[in-house]
N, C-alpha and C positions, 0 to 999 in steps of 0.2 A: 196600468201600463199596457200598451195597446202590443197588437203578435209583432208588428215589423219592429218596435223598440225591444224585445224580447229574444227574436230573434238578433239584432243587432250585436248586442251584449254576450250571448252566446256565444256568435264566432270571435267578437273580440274576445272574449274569455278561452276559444280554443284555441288561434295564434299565438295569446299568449303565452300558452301552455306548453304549444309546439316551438315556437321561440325559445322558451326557458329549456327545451331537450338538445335543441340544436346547440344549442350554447352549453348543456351539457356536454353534449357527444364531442364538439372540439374541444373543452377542455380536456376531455378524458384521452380526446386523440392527441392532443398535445403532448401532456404527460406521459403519457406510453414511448410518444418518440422521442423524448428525452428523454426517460429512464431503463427502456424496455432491459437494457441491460442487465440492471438489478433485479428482473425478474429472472433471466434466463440463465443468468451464470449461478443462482442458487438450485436452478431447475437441472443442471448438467453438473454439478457437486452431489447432488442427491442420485442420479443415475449413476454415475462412477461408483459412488459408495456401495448403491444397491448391486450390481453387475461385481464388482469385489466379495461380499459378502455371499452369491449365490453364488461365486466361482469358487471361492472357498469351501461352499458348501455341497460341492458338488464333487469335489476331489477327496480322492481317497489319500487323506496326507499319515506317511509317518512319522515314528514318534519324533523324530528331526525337527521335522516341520512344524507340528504340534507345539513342541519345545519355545521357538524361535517366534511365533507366530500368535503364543499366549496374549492372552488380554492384559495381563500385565507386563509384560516386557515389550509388548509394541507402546501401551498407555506410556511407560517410563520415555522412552525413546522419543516419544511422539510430546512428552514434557521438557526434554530437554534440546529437542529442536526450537520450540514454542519460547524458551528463553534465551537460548544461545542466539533468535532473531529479534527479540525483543530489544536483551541487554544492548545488542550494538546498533539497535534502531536509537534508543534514546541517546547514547553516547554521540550516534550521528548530530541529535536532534542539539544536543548541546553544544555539540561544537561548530556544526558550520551553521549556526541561523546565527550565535553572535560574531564569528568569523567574516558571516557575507553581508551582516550587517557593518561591519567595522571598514571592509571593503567597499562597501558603496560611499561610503563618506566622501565627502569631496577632497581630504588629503591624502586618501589613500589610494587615489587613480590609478599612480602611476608602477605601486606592487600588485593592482589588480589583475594586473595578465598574466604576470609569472605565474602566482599562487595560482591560480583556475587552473593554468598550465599543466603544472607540479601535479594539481589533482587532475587534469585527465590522464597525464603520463601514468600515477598509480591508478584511477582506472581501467587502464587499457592494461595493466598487467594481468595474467592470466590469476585468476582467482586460485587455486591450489596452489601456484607456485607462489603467492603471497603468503599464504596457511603455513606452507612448507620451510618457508624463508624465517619467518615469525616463529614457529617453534623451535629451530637451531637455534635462533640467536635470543630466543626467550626462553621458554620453555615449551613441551608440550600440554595442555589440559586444555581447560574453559577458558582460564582468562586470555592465553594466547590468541585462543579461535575467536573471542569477542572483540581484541586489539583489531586481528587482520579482515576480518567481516567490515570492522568499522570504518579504515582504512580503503576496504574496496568498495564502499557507499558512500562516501564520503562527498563525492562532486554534487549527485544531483541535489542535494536540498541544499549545500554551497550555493551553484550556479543558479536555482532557482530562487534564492533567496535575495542576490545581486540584483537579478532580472525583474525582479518584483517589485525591490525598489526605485530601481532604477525606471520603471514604468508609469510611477506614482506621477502623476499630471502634477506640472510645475506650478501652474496656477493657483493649485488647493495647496501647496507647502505654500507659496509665499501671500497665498488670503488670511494662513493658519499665522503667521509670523507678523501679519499685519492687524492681527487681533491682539497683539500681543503675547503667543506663547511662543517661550524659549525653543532653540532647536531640539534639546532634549524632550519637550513635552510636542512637539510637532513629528517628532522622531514615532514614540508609544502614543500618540492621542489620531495620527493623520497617517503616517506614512504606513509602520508596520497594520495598524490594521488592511486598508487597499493589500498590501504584499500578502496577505495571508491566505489566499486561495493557492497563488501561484507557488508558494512554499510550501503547503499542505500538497498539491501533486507532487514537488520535490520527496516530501517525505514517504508521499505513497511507491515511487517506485523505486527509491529503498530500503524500504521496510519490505517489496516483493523482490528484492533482490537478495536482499540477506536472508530471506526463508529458503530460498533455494541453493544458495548459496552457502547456508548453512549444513547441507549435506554432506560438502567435503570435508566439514568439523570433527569426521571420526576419524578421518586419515592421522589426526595429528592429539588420539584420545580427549578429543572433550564431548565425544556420545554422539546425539540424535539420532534421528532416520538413517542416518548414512551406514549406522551398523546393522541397518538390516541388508542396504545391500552387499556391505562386505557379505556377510553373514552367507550371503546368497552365491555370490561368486567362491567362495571359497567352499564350501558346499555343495556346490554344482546344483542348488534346487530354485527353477527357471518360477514353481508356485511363489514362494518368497519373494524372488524377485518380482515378479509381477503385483504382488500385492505390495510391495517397497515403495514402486513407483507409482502405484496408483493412489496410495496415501499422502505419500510427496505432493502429487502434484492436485490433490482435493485440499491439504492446506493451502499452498501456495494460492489454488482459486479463490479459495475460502479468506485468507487475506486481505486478496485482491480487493475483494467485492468489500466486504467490511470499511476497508480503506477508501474504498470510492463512495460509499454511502457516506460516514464522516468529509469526505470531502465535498459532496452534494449538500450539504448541510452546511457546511460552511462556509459556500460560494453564495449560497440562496441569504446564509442571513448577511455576508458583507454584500452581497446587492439591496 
């Protein structure tokens, strides 16, 4: 092989090279700008924690604080917030995807607007006076706060669940029908899968609304975090409170972000 064919081969073999990096580097730039998110909000859950932990550690707490502040009585607390948003995330989850399901249908058009209605009216209620309202007329504990939690989440995975289907391109329902499946198998085989991003964000930002919202759960004795801030206000001790809220709002990110990766994942495989 003679130097100019040698040569030759060389730099094709270096553009190639450099080709396959550039192609590297946008896909990587790609990816960052779609997800960089998932990077940073686990990046600023981890500084909260840390800036908690050396603020703690830096004060001279009494045995008050000590008390209140133990690894086991925040752990408990921090267990029964963890389920009091769970439980009424799933009850959500149950009720309004076959709700909005049942609502998209084409005979039920015309109670569609009430009911959406009805649920943003109870949304727009103030959350504590719901808690508040539900334990008089039920009782106080757990299952009351997980009734009225469920009640104040209740629209968005409704309304996104309507929207979702209701977005499903007409085309591919009546190609699926013209293959011969039933509407019930064009319903679970064509429609709900398409709706299923869009009702996966319904459920993310109620499942981030009832961890928050599960704080006022101790007003009405069914626990979580929210007894550390009573705890705090009645006590007058501002270290508590401080750490109350910085805990609150490291799950509720912590949540977040969890919810949003399952829903990146879910978008990516119904694409």
């Amino acid at each position: 092989m003679s130097t100019a064919t040698t040569e030759t081969v060389d730099a094709q073999a270096e553009a190639a090279v450099e080709e396959g990096e550039k192609r590297e580097q946008t896909r990587l730039a790609a990816l960052w700008s779609q997800h960089y998110d998932l990077v940073i909000l686990p990046a600023i859950i981890v500084l909260l924690l840390v800036f908690l932990f050396l603020y703690v550690g830096t004060r001279q707490l009494d045995t008050i604080e000590q008390r209140v502040l133990a690894p086991a009585n925040v752990g408990g607390l921090l267990w029964q917030q963890i389920l009091l948003a769970g439980a009424s995330t799933v009850l959500v989850l149950l009720i309004a995807v076959p709700l909005g399901i049942a609502l998209s249908r084409r005979g039920a058009r015309r109670v569609q607007g009430p009911v959406l209605a009805v649920g943003g009216f109870a949304q727009a209620l103030p959350p504590f006076g719901v808690l508040l309202l539900m334990a008089f007329w039920l009782d106080f504990g757990f299952t009351t706060a997980v009734v009225g939690l469920t009640i104040a989440a209740l629209l968005p995975v409704l309304r996104n669940t309507v929207v979702g289907l209701q977005q499903v391109d007409q085309s591919l329902i009546e190609a699926a029908r013209g293959m011969g499946m039933t509407s019930r198998q064009t319903l679970f085989r064509v429609e709900i899968p398409l709706a299923v991003p869009v009702i996966v964000a319904g459920l993310r930002v109620a499942l981030v609304l009832n961890v928050g919202t599960a704080t006022l759960a101790s007003y009405i004795g069914a626990g979580g975090l929210g007894e550390l801030v009573q705890q705090a206000l009645r006590l007058n001790r501002i270290n508590v409170l401080l750490v109350a809220g910085g805990i609150i709002a490291a799950l509720a990110l912590l949540i977040d972000w969890l919810a949003g990766v399952v829903e990146r994942i879910v978008v990516a495989r119904s694409g």
